[in-house]
N, C-alpha and C positions, 0 to 999 in steps of 0.2 A: 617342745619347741622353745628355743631361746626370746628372750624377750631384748628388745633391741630401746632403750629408753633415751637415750642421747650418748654423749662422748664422753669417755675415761678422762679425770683431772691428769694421767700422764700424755694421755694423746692430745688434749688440750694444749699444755705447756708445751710438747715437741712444737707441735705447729706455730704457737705464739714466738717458738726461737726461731723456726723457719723464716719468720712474716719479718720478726725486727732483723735477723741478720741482713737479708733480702733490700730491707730499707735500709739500714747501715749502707750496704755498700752502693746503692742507688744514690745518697745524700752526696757522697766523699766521691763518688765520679762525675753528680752532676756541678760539683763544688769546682773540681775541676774544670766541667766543658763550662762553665760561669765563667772564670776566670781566663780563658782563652777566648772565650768570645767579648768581652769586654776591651781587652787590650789590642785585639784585631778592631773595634768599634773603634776605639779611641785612635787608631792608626788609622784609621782608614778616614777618619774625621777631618783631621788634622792634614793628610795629603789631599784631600779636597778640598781644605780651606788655602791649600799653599796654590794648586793648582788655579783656584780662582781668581788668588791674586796675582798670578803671573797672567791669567788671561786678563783680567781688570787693566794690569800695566800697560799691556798691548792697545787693548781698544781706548783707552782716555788717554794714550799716550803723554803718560807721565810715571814715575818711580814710587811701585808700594813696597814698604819694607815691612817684615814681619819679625816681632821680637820675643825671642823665646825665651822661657826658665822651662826649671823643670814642672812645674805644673800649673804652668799658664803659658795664653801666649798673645799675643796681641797682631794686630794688623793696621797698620795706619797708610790713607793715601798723602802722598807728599804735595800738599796743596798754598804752601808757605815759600817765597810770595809768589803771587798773578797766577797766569790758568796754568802754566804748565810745572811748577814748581822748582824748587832749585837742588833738587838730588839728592837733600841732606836731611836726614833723621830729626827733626824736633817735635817730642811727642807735644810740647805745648801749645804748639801752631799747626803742626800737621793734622788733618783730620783722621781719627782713632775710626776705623767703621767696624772693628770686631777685638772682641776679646774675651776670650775664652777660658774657663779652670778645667786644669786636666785631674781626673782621680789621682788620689796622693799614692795611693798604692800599685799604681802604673805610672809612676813617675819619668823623665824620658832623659835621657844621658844626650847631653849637647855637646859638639867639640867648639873647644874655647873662642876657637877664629868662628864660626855662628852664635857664639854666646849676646853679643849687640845685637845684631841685626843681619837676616836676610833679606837680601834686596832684589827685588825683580824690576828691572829695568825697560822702559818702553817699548823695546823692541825684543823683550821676552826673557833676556838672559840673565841667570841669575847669579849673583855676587854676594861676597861677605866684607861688613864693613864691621874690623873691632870695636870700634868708638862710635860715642852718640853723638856728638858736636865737632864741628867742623867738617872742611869738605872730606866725601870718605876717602878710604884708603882703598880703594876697591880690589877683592882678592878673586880671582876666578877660577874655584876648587873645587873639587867635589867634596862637601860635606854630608855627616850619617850622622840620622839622628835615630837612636832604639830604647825600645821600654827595660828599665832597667833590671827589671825583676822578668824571671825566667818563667814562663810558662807554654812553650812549646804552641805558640800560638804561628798559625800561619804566617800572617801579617804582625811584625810587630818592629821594622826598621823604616825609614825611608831615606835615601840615598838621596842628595836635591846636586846635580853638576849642571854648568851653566845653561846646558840646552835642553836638560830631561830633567824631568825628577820621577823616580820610581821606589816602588814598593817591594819589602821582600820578607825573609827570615834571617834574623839575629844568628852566628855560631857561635858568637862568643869571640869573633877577633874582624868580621866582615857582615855586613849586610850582602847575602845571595837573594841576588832580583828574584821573582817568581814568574 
């Protein structure tokens, strides 16, 4: 009768290749779903914080503009002068009620005319004004803003035109609503 005393140092070491390859590639896929699910978060943030402030516009019926970089962004209500404001951008007198840093590594590609300011307008519709001083230039476009680093994330553009703004995927020349 054979005597069974524990495991061979070769069947040992297969297994131990078995376990770290196994983890290898467990690490480099969850590295991955990290990385799309983050940039989906930070999309998904961000069109919430846009959406708010067009609904904010509507109800205190006055003009919030939202000013973007690429890894911040701010939101100010237009409160300068008297209750209902006078439509223009000045972050000194305007009240700031958010502002936010986006991960540097999900950085977000702005087109130049939203580079100042998006502006949501009291009765919802939203506009881009290049400039921070003086009255704006109001442009009524459809602008796309997406994360500029590729990771096949569901969510990672959002489209803002005067009467919607929507969510989608990047191709690399168009944000596709979802």
């Amino acid at each position: 009768m054979k005597n069974n005393r524990g495991f061979s140092l070769l069947e040992l070491l297969v297994a131990l290749l078995i376990i770290s390859t196994l983890l290898g590639i467990a690490a480099i896929s969850g590295s991955v779903w990290l990385n799309k699910y983050r940039v989906e978060s930070q999309t998904k943030t961000l069109y919430t914080d846009l959406m708010n402030a067009r609904a904010q516009a509507m109800q205190r019926n006055r003009t919030f503009f939202v000013v973007m970089a690429a890894t911040q962004y701010s939101i100010y209500e237009d409160t300068n002068p008297g209750p209902d404001g006078d439509g223009v951008l000045q972050p000194a007198n305007d009240t700031r009620i958010l502002q936010k840093s986006l991960n540097a590594n999900y950085s977000l590609t702005i087109p130049p005319v939203a580079a100042a300011s998006i502006n949501f307008e009291p009765k919802g519709l939203a506009s881009m004004s290049p400039g921070l001083a003086g009255p704006p230039p109001l442009v009524y476009l459809t602008a796309t803003i997406f994360v500029t680093a590729r990771f096949n994330a569901v969510y990672d553009c959002i489209v803002i035109e005067p009467m919607r703004t929507t969510m989608g995927a990047w191709n690399g020349a168009n944000c596709v609503v979802q």
